[in-house]
Short mmCIF file of the C-alpha atoms (twelve columns), coordinates in Angstrom:
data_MODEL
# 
_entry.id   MODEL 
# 
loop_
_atom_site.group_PDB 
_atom_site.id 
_atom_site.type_symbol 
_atom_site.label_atom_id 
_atom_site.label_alt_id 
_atom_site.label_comp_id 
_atom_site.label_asym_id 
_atom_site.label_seq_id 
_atom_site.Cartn_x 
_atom_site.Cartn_y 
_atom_site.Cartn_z 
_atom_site.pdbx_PDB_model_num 
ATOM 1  C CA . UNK A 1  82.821  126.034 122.779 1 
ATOM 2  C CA . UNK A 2  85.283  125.609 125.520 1 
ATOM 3  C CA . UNK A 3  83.134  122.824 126.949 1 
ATOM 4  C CA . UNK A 4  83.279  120.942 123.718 1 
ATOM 5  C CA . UNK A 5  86.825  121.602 123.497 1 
ATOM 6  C CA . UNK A 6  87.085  119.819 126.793 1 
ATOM 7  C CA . UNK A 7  84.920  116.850 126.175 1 
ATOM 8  C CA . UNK A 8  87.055  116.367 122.960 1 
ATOM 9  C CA . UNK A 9  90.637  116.657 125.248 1 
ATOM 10 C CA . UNK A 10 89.152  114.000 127.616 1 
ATOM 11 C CA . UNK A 11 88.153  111.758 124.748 1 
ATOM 12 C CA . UNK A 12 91.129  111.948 123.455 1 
ATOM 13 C CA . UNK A 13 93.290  111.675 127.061 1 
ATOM 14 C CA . UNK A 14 91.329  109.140 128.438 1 
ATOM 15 C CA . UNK A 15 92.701  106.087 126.524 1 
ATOM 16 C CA . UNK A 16 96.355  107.072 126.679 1 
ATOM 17 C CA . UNK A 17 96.106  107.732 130.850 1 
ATOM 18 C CA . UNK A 18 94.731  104.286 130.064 1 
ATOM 19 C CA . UNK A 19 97.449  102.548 128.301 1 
ATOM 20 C CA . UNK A 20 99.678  104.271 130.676 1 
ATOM 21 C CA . UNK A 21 98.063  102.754 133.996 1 
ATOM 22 C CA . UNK A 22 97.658  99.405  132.107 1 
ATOM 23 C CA . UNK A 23 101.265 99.420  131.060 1 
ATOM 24 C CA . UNK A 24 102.309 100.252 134.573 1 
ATOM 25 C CA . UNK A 25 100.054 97.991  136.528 1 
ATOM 26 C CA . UNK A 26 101.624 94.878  134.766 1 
ATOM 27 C CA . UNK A 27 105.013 95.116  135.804 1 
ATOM 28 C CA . UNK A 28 103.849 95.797  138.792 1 
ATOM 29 C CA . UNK A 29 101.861 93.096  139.352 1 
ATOM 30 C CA . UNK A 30 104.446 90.856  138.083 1 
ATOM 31 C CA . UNK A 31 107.325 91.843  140.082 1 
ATOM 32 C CA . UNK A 32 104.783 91.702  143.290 1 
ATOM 33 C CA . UNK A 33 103.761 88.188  142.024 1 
ATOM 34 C CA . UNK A 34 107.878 87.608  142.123 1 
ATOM 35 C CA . UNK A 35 108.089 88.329  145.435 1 
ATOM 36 C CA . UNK A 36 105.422 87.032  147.188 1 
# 
């Protein structure tokens, strides 16, 4: 049970961690496009 429980938690975390990199990586890469 717990391992299904798991499995379900990473389904369900993996696409918001993500969003989250994707929506922190573009700023990023834009101000680093900026400066060089």
């Amino acid at each position: 049970m717990e391992k299904t429980v798991n499995q379900k938690a990473w389904f369900l975390v993996l696409p918001v961690l993500v969003l989250v990199a994707f929506s922190a990586v573009i700023p990023l890469m834009t101000v680093v496009n900026y400066s060089v």
